[in-house]
C-alpha positions as a Markdown table, in Angstrom:
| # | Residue | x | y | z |
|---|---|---|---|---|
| 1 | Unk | 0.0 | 0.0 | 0.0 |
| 2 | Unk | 1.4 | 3.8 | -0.4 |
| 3 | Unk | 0.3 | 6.4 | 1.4 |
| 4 | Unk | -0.9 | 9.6 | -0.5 |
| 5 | Unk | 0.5 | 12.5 | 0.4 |
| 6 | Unk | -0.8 | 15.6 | -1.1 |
| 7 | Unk | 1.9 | 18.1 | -2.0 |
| 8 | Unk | 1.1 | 20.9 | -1.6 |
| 9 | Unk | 3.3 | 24.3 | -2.1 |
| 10 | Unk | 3.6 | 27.3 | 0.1 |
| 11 | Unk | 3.5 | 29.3 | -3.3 |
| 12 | Unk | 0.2 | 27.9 | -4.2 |
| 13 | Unk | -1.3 | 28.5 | -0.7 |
| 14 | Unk | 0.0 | 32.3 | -1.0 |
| 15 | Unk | -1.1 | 32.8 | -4.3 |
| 16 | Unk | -5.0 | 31.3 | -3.8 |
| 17 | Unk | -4.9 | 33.5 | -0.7 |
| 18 | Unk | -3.8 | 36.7 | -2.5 |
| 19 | Unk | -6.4 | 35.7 | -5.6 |
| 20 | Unk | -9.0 | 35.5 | -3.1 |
| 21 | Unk | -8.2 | 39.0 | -1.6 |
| 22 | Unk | -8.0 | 40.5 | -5.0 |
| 23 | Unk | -11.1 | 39.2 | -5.4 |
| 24 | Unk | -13.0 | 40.2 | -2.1 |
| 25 | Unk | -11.7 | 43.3 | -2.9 |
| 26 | Unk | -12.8 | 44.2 | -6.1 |
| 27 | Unk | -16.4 | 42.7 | -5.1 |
| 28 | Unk | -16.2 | 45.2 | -2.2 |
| 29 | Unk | -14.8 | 48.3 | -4.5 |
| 30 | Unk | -18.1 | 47.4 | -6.6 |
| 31 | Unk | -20.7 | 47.2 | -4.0 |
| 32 | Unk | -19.5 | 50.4 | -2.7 |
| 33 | Unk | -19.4 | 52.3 | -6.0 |
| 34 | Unk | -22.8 | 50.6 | -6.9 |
| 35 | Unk | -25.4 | 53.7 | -7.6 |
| 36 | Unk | -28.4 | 51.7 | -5.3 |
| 37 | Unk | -29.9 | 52.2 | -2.1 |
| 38 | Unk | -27.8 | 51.6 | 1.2 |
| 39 | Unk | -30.5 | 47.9 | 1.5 |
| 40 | Unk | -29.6 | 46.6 | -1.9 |
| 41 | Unk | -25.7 | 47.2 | -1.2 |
| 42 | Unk | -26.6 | 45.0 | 1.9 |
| 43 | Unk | -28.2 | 42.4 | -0.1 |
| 44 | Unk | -25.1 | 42.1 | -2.6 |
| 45 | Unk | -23.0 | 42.2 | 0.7 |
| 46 | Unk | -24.7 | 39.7 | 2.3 |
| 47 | Unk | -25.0 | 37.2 | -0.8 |
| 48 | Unk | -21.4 | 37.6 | -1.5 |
| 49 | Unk | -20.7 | 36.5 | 2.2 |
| 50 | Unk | -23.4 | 33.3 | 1.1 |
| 51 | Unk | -21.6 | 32.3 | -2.0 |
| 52 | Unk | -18.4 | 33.0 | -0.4 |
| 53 | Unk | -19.5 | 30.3 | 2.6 |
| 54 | Unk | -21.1 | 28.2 | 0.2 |
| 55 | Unk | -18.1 | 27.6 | -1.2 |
| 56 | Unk | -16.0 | 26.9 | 1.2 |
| 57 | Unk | -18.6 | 24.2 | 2.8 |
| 58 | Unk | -19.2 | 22.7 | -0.8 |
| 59 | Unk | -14.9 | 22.3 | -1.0 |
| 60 | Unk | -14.8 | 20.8 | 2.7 |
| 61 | Unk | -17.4 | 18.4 | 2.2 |
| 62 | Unk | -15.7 | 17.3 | -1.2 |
| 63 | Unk | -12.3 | 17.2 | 0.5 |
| 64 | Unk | -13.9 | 15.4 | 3.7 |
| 65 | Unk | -15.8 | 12.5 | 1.6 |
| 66 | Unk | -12.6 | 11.8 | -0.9 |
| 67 | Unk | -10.5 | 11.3 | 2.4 |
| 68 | Unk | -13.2 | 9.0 | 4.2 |
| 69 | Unk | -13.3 | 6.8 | 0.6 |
| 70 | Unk | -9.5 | 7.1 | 0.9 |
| 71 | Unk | -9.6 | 5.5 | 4.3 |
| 72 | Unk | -12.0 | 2.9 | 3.4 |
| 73 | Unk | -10.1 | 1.9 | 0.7 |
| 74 | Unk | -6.9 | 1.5 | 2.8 |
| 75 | Unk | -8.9 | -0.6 | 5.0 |
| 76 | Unk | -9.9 | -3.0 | 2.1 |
| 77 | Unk | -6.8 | -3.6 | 0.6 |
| 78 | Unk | -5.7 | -4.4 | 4.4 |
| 79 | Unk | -8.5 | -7.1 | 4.2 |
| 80 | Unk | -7.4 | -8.2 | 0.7 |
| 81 | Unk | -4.2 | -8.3 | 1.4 |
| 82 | Unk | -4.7 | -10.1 | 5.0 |
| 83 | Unk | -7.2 | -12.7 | 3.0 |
| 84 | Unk | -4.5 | -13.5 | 0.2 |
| 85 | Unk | -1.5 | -14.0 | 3.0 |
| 86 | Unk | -4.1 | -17.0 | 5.1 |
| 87 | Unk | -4.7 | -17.8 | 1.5 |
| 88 | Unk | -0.9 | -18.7 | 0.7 |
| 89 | Unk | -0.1 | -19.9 | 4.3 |
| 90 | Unk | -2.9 | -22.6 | 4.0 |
């Protein structure tokens, strides 16, 4: 069996961190130059914070099943591989 590792680079985390601040901060810069009312800036606000969340819950809950089928893969090639060693001994 080999364990998985994911490799992962400091660069990469820095850069998605400095996208994602670009980001927040043109949706920001746009909300607040948006000719509306004070409650409709709110409501963009307030759905960017949504999708924003949404988001991030969606990713951990895609991360969190691929590493529990991960585990229970492990734990059937430890089954397999215990079956086909009492298969040899025998």
């Amino acid at each position: 069996m080999s364990d998985y590792k994911p490799k992962v680079s400091n660069a990469w985390n820095l850069f998605t961190y400095f996208n994602f601040s670009v980001a927040a901060l043109m949706m920001a810069g746009g909300i607040w130059s948006l000719e509306a009312s004070f409650s409709a800036k709110g409501y963009y606000a307030m759905a960017t914070l949504m999708l924003v969340y949404s988001t991030a819950s969606i990713t951990k809950a895609l991360r969190d099943k691929e590493e529990s089928d991960r585990i229970y893969n492990k734990l059937e090639d430890a089954r397999t591989e215990r079956m086909l060693a009492q298969a040899s001994a025998e």
